[in-house]
C-alpha positions as CSV (number, residue, x, y, z in Angstrom):
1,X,16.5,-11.7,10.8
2,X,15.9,-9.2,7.8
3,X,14.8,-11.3,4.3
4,X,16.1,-9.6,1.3
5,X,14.3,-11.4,-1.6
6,X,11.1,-8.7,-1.6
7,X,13.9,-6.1,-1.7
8,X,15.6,-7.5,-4.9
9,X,12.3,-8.1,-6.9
10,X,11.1,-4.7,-6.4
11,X,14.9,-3.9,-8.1
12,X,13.6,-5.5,-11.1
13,X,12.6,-2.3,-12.2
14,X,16.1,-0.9,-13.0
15,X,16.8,-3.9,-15.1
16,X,15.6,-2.3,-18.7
17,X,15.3,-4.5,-22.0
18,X,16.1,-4.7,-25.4
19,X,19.4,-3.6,-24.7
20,X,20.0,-3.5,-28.6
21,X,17.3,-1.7,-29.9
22,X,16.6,2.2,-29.6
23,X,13.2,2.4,-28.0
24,X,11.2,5.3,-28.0
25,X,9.5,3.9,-24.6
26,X,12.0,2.3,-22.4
27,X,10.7,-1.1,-20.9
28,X,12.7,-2.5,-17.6
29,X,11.9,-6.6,-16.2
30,X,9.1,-5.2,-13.5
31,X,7.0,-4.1,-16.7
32,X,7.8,-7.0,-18.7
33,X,6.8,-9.4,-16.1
34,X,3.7,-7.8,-15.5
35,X,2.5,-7.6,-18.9
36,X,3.7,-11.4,-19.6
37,X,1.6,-12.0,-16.2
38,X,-1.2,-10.8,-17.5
39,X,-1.1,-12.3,-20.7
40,X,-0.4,-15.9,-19.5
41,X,-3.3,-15.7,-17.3
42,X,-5.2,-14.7,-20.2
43,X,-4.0,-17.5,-22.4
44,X,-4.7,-20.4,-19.2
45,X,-8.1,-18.7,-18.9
46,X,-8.3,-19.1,-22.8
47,X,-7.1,-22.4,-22.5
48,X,-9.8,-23.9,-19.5
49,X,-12.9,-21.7,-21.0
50,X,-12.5,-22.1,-24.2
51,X,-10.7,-25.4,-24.9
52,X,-11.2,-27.8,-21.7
53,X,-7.9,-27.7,-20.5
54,X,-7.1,-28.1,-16.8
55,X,-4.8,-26.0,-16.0
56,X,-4.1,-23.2,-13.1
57,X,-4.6,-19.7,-14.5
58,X,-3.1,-18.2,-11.2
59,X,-0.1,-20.3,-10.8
60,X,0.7,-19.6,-14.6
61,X,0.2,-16.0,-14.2
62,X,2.8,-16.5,-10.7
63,X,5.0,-18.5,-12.6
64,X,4.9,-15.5,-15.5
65,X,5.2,-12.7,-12.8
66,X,8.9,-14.6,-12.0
67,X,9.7,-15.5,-14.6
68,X,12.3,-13.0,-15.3
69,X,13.4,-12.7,-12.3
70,X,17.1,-13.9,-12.3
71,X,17.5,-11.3,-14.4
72,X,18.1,-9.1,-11.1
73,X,21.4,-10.9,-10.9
74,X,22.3,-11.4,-14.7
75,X,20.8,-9.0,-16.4
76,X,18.9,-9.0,-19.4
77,X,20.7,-10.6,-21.8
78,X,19.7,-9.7,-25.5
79,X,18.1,-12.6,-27.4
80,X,21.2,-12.4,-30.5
81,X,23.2,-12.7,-27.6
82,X,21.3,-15.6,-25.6
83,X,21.0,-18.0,-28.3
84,X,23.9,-17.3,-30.8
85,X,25.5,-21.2,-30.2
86,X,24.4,-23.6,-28.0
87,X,27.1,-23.2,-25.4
88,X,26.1,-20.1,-24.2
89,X,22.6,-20.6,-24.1
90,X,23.0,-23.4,-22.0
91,X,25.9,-21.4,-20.0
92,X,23.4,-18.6,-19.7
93,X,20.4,-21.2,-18.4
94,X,23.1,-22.6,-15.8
95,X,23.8,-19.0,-14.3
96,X,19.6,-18.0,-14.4
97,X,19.5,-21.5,-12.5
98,X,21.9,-20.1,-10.1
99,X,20.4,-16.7,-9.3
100,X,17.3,-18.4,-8.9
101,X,18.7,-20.6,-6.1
102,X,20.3,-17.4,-4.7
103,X,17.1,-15.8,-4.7
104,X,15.4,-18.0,-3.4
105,X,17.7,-18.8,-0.6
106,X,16.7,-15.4,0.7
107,X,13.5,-16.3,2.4
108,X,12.5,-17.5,4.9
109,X,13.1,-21.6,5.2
110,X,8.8,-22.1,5.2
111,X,8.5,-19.8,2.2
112,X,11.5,-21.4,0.1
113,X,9.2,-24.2,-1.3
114,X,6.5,-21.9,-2.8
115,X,8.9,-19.7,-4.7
116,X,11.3,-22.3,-5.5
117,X,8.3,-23.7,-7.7
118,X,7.5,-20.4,-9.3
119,X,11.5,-20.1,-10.3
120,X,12.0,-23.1,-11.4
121,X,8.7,-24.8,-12.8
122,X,8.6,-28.0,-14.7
123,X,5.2,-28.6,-16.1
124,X,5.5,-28.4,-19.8
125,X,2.0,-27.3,-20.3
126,X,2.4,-24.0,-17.5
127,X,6.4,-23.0,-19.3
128,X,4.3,-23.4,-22.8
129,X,2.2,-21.1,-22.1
130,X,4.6,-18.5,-19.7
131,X,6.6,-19.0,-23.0
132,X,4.0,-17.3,-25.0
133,X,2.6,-14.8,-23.3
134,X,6.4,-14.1,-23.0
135,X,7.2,-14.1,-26.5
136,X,3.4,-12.1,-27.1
137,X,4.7,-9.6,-24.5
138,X,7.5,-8.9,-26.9
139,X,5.4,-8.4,-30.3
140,X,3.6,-6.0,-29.0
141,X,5.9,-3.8,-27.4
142,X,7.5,-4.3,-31.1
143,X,4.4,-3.2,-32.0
144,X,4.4,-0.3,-30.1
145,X,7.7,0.8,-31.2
146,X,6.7,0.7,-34.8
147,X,3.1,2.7,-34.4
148,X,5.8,5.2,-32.7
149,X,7.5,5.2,-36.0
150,X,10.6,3.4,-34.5
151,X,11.3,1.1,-37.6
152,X,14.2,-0.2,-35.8
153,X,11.6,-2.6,-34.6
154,X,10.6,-3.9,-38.1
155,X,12.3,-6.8,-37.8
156,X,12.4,-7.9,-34.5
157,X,8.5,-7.8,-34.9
158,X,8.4,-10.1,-38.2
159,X,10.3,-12.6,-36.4
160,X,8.5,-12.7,-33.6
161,X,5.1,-12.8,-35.6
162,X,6.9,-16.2,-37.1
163,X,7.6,-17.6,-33.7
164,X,4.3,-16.9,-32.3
165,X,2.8,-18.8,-35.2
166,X,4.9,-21.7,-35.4
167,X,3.8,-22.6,-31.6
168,X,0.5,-23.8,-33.0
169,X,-1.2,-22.8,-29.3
170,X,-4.9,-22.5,-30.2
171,X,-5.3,-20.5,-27.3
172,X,-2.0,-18.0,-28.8
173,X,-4.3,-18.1,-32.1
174,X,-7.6,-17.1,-30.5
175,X,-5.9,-14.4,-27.9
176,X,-3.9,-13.1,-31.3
177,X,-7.2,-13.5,-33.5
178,X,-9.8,-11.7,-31.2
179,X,-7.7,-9.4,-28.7
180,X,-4.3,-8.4,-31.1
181,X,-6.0,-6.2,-33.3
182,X,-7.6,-3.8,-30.4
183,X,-3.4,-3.1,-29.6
184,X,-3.6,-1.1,-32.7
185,X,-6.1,1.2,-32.2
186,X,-5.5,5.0,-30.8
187,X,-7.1,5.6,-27.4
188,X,-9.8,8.0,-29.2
189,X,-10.7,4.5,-31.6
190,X,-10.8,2.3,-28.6
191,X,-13.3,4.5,-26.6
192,X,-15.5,4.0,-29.8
């Protein structure tokens, strides 16, 4: 029997973002997730090193790397969109739920239990920080949009730089204190 849910993921990457917004680099789900991936492993790693915590780096970098993923059904809904009233957001979460269930549903019975964790986590302290390093993911490409001069990114960026702040993750205030400025240098100033 032929298992399709390898197939779909690697569609991921016709699935662009900020469906709204003019980019001057066009970003699709596959990038995204890798990016927020990274980052959330870099905030669990933060968080254990640095400030004692317990938690998995590599399941929260997994659990980042999927976190998107319904998307390959739905699409990528844009955030004014998403969250304008409550009843779609939680209409929106319901069909996310679904394609994550029909995802899932294409592997292999063994396999379903491993994946079906990534898609549908529960710890708060994992989706805290996915939810970071997913919002982080989105300042900088903001941030990379406005060093291109694409001011239609003004905005979205200030708001963004409120909601990263108000999360009050000390591990989101060292990665933002000690690696966020580096994002702003050219390649020439990063070589030194």
């Amino acid at each position: 029997m032929s298992h399709s849910f390898f197939a779909y993921i690697a569609r991921m990457k016709y699935i662009g973002r900020w469906g709204l917004m003019r980019s001057t680099v066009p970003e699709n789900i596959q990038e995204h997730s890798h990016m927020v991936a990274v980052l959330a492993h870099a905030l669990a790693v933060i968080r254990r090193d640095k400030f004692g915590g317990t938690v998995d780096p590599g399941h929260v970098a997994a659990v980042a790397l999927y976190h998107d993923a319904p998307e390959i059904f739905t699409g990528d809904l844009p955030t004014p969109v998403k969250y304008a009233n409550p009843a779609i957001r939680d209409a929106y979460k319901a069909v996310e739920e679904n394609a994550a269930q029909r995802l899932v549903a294409m592997l292999p019975q063994e396999m379903r239990p491993a994946f079906g964790q990534l898609l549908a986590e529960t710890d708060p302290e994992v989706l805290a920080l996915v939810k970071a390093a997913d919002k982080l993911s989105a300042y900088l490409k903001c941030q990379e949009e406005l060093k291109a001069g694409n001011r239609e990114f003004q905005s979205a960026a200030e708001q963004t730089l409120e909601a990263l702040r108000s999360y009050r993750l000390p591990e989101l205030d060292y990665f933002m204190e000690d690696f966020l400025p580096a994002f702003q240098l050219t390649l020439d100033e990063l070589q030194g």
